[in-house]
C-alpha positions as CSV (number, residue, x, y, z in Angstrom):
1,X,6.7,-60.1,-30.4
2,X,10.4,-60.5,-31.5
3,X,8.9,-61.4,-35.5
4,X,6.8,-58.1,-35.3
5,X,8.2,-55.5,-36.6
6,X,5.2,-52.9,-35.6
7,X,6.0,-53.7,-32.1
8,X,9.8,-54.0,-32.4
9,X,9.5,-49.8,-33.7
10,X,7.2,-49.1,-31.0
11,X,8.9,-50.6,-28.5
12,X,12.8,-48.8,-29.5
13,X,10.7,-45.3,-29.9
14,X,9.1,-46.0,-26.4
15,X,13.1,-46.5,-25.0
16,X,14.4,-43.8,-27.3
17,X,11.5,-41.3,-25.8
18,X,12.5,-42.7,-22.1
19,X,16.5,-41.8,-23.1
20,X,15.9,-38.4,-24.2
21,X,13.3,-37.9,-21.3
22,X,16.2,-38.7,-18.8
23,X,18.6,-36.7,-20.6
24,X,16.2,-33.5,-20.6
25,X,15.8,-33.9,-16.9
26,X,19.7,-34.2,-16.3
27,X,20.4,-31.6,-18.7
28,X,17.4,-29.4,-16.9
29,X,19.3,-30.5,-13.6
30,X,22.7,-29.7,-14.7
31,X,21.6,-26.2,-16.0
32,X,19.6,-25.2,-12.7
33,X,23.2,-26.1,-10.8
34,X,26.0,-25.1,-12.8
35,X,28.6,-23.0,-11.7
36,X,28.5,-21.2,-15.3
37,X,25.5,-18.9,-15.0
38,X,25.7,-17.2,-12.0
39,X,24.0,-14.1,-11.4
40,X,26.6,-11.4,-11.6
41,X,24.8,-8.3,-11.3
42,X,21.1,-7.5,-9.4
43,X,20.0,-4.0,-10.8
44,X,17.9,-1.7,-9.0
45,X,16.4,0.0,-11.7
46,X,13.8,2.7,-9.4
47,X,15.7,5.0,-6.8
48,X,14.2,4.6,-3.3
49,X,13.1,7.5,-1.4
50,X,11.8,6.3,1.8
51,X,12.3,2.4,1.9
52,X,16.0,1.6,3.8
53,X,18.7,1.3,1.5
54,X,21.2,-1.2,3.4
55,X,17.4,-3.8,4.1
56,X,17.0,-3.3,0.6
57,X,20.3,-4.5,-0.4
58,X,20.6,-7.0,2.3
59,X,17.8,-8.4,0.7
60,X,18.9,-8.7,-2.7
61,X,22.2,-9.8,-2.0
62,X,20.3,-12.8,0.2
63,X,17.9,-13.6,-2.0
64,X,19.4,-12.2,-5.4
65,X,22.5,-14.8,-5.3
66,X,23.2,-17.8,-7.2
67,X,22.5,-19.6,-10.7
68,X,20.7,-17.3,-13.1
69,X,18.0,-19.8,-13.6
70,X,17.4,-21.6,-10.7
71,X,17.2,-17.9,-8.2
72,X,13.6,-17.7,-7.0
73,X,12.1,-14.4,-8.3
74,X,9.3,-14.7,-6.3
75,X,11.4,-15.3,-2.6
76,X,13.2,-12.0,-3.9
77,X,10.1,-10.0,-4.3
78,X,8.6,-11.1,-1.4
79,X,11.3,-10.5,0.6
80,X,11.3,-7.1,-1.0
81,X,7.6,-6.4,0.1
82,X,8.2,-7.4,3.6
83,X,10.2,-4.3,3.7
84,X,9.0,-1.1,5.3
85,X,7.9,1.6,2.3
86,X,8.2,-1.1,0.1
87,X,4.3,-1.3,-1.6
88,X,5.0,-3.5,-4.3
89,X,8.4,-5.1,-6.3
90,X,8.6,-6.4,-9.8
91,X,11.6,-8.6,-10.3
92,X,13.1,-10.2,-14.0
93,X,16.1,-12.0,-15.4
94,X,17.7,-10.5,-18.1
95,X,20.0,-12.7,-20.3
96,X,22.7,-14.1,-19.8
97,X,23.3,-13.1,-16.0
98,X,21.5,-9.8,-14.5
99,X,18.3,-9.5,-12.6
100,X,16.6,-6.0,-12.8
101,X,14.0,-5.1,-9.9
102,X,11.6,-2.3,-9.6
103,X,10.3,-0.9,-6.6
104,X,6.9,1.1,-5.7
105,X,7.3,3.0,-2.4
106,X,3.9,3.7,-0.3
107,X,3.6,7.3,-0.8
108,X,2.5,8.4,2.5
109,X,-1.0,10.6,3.3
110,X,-1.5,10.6,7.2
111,X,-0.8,9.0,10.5
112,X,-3.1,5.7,11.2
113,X,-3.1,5.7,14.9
114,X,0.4,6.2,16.7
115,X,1.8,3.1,15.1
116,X,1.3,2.8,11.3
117,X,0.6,5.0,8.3
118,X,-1.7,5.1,5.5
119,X,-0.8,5.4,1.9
120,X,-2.9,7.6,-1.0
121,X,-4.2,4.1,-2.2
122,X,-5.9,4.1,1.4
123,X,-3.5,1.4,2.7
124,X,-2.2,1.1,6.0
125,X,1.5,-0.2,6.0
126,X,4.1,-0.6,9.1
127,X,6.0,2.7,9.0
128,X,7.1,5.8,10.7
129,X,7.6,9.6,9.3
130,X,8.4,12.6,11.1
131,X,6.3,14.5,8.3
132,X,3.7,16.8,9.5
133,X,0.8,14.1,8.1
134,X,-2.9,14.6,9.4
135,X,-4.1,11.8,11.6
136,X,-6.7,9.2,10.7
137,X,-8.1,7.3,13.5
138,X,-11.0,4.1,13.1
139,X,-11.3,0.5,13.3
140,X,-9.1,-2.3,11.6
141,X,-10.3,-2.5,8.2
142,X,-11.6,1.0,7.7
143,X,-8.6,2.9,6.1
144,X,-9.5,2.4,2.9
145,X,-13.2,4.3,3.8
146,X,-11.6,6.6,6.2
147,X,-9.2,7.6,3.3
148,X,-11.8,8.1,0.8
149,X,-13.8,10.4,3.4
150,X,-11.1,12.5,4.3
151,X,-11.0,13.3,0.6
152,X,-14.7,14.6,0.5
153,X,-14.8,16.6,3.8
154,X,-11.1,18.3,2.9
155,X,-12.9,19.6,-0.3
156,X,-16.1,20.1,1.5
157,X,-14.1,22.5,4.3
158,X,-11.7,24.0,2.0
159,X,-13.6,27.5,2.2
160,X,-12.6,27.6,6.0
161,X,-9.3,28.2,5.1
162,X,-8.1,25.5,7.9
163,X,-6.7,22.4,6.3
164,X,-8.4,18.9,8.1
165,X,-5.9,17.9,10.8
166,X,-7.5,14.8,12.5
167,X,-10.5,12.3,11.4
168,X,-11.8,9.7,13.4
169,X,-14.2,7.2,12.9
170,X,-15.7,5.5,15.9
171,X,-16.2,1.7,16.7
172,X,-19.6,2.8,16.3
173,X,-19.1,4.5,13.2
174,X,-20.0,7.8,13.9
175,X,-17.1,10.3,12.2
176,X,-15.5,13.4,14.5
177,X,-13.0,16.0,12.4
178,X,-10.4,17.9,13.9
179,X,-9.1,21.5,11.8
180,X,-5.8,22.7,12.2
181,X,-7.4,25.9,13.6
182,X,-8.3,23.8,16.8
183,X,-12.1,23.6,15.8
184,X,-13.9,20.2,16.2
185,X,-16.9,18.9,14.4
186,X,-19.0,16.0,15.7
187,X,-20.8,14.6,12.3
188,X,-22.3,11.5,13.3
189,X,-22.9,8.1,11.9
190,X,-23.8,8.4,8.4
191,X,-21.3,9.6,6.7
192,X,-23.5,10.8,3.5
193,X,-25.8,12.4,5.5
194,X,-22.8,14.3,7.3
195,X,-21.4,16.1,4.1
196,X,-24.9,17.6,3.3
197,X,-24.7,18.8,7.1
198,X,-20.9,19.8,6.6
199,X,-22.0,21.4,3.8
200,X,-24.7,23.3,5.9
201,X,-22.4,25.1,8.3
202,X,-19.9,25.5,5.8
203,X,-22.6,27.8,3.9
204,X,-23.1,29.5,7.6
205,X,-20.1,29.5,8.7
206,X,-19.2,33.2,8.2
207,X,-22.1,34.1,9.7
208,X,-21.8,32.2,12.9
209,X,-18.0,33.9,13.7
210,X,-19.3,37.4,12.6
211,X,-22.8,37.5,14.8
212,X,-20.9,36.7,18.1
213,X,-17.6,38.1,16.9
214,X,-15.9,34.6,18.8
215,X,-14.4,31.8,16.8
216,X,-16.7,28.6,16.7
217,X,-14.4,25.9,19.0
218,X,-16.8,22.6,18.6
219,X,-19.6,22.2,16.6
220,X,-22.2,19.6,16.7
221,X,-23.8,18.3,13.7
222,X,-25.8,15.5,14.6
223,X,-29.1,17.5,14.5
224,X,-31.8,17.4,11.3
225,X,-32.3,20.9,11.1
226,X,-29.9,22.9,12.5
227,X,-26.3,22.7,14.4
228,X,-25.0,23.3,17.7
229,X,-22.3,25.4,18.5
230,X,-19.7,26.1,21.5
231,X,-17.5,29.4,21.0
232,X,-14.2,30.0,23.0
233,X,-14.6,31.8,26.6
């Protein structure tokens, strides 16, 4: 080997790769620790409307903090998104020693139950609001649906003049509405088949309060050809 000189070269380029490997890796090393690139500013760039300022800070001073390369963007963001209001974070260093986040609040559309809220993507998310939201009531898993309904028969009911205070969609999947007038509608379980018959008494509607001269209070949908009706008094 030693009166080779193909394998004497390969053998002092294999150490000479192994030296600057290990020197990468403690260079690398020495970078990700050093005291000379801290983070020294953590920019906010969105203003928050609804999400709480001082958890917001809290939680990018905790997880903000530290060298500029070796801070974990993602432990930031998802500590950002475990945050009430908080719908989604974008986080990014910017040389030599800022982070900048963003911040997409859930934009709130109703009450889900007495516990949670629903967003106008048709999310629910762990929240509270003292705004006067309808309610939307149905099983886990059905916000999204419930959302998209509530959509359809608000457009469908708009010539009532009441807006659509409460929707509810059964474990059984049959939908009830609730106006802000007081008057209830039973629709039933397919929900298609409910906006033609929404539609229906929407059409008759001015002539079912003008031939009794009483206000409709509950009106039953569920039949093929016709609807049932139950006036106040």
């Amino acid at each position: 080997m030693w009166d080779n000189p193909r394998l004497l070269n390969a053998a002092a380029g294999f150490l000479v790769g192994l030296v600057a490997l290990a020197l990468a890796f403690t260079g690398l090393h020495w970078l990700l620790r050093a005291a000379p690139f801290p983070v020294r500013m953590v920019e906010l760039r969105t203003p928050l409307k609804q999400a709480p300022h001082a958890e917001v800070e809290a939680a990018l001073a905790r997880h903000g903090a530290g060298n500029f390369f070796a801070v974990s963007l993602d432990e930031l963001r998802a500590a950002l998104e475990r945050l009430p209001w908080v719908r989604a974070a974008a986080v990014r260093r910017v040389w030599p020693d800022r982070l900048e986040v963003t911040i997409e609040e859930h934009v709130a559309l109703a009450h889900w139950g007495a516990d949670a809220l629903v967003n106008t993507h048709g999310e629910r998310f762990a929240a509270t609001s003292d705004e006067p939201l309808p309610l939307f009531i149905g099983p886990p898993g059905s916000e999204a649906e419930v959302t998209r309904r509530y959509a359809r028969f608000s457009r469908l009911l708009a010539p009532l003049g009441s807006p659509l205070e409460r929707i509810a969609l059964s474990p059984r999947h049959a939908w009830q509405l609730k106006l802000a007038s007081g008057l209830q509608i039973a629709l039933g379980r397919d929900a298609d088949l409910a906006e033609q018959r929404l539609q229906r008494f929407v059409d008759a509607y001015a002539g079912v309060t003008d031939a009794g001269r009483r206000t409709p209070q509950v009106v039953d949908l569920r039949y093929p050809n016709g609807f049932a009706v139950r006036v106040k008094g």
